[in-house]
C-alpha positions as CSV (number, residue, x, y, z in Angstrom):
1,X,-22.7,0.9,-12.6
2,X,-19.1,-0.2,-13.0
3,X,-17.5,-3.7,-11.2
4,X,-15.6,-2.7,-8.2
5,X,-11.6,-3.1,-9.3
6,X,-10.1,-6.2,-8.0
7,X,-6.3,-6.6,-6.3
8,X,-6.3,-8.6,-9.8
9,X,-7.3,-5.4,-11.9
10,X,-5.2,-2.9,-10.2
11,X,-1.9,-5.8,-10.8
12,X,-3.0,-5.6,-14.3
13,X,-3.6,-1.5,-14.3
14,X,-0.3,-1.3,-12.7
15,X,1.5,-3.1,-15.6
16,X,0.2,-2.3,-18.8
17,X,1.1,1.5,-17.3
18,X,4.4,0.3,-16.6
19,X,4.8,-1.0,-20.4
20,X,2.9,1.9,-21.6
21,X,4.2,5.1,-20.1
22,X,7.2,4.0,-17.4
23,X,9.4,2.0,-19.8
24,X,10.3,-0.7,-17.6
25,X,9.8,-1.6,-13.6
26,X,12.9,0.1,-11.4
27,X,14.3,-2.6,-9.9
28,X,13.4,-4.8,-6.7
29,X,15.6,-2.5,-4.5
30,X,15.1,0.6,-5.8
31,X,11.3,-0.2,-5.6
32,X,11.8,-1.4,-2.3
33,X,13.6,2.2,-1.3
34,X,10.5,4.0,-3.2
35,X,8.1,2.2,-1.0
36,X,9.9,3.5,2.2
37,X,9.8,7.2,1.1
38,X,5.9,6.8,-0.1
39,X,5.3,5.3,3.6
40,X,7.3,8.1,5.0
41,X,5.2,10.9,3.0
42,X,2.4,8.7,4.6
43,X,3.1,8.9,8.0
44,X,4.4,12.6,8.0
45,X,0.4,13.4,6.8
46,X,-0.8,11.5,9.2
47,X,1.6,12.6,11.8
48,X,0.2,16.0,11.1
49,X,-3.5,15.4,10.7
50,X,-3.8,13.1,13.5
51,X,-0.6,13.5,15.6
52,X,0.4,16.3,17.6
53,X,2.8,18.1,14.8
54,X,1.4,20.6,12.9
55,X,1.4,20.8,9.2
56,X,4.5,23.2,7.5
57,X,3.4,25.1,4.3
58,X,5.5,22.1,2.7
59,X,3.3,20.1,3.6
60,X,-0.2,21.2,2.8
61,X,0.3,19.9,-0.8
62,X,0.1,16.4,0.4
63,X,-3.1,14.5,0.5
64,X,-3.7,11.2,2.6
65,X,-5.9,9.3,0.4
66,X,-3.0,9.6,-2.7
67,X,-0.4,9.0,0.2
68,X,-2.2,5.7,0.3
69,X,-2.7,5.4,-3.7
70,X,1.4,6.0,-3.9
71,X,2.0,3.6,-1.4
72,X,-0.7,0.6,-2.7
73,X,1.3,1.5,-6.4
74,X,4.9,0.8,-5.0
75,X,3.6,-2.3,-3.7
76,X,1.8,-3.6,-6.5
77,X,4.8,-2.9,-8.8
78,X,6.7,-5.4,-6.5
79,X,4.4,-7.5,-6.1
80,X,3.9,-8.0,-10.2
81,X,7.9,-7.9,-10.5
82,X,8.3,-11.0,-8.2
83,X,5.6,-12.8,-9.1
84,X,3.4,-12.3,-5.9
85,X,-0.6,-12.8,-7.1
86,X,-1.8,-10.2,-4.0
87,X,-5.1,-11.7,-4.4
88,X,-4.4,-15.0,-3.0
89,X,-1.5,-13.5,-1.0
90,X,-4.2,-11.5,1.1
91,X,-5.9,-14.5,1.5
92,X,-3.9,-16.7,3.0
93,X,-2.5,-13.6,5.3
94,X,-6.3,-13.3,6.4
95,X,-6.7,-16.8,6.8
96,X,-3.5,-17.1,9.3
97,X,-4.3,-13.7,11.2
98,X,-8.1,-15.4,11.6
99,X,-6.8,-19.0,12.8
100,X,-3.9,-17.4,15.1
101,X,-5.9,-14.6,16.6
102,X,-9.5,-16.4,16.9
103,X,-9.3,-15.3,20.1
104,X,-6.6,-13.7,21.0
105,X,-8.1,-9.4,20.5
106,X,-11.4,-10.8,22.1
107,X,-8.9,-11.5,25.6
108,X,-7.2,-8.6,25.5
109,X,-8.1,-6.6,28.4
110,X,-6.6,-3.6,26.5
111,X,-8.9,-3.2,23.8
């Protein structure tokens, strides 16, 4: 049986791709514009799967769970451009959300 892949592998996978097959990373922006469309092909799935649109024949060639992949990719290539470690990133996010809102969804009378 195989190790699960880390944040840590898939930064690595991500960038011995990049120097193997994709030349060089596009820049910060142009990355950044990339991740907006791959959230926008994203949202348009689950807009139709979930949502009250239905799907156009255009449309049937997307799939959610590469949506996702495309979207985790962009991100990873940006976070390995500017130096961002994800691991320990998601850490400390988790961390804050978990000393911020201790208590705070347990109150909420709307959940």
């Amino acid at each position: 049986m195989s190790n699960p892949l880390t944040i840590e592998d898939a930064q690595r996978q991500v960038d011995e791709w990049i120097k193997a097959y994709g030349v060089r990373y596009f820049s910060e922006l142009t990355n950044m514009a990339v991740l907006t469309e791959e959230v926008g092909e994203l949202a348009r799935v689950i807009s139709r799967t979930y949502g009250d649109q239905s799907f156009k024949d255009s449309d049937k060639e997307f799939n959610l769970s590469d949506e996702m992949a495309d979207v985790l990719w962009v991100l990873i290539c940006l976070a390995n451009q500017t130096g961002v470690n994800l691991t320990e990133a998601f850490e400390k996010n988790i961390q804050k959300k978990t000393e911020r809102d201790r208590t705070r969804h347990l109150n909420n009378e709307k959940l």
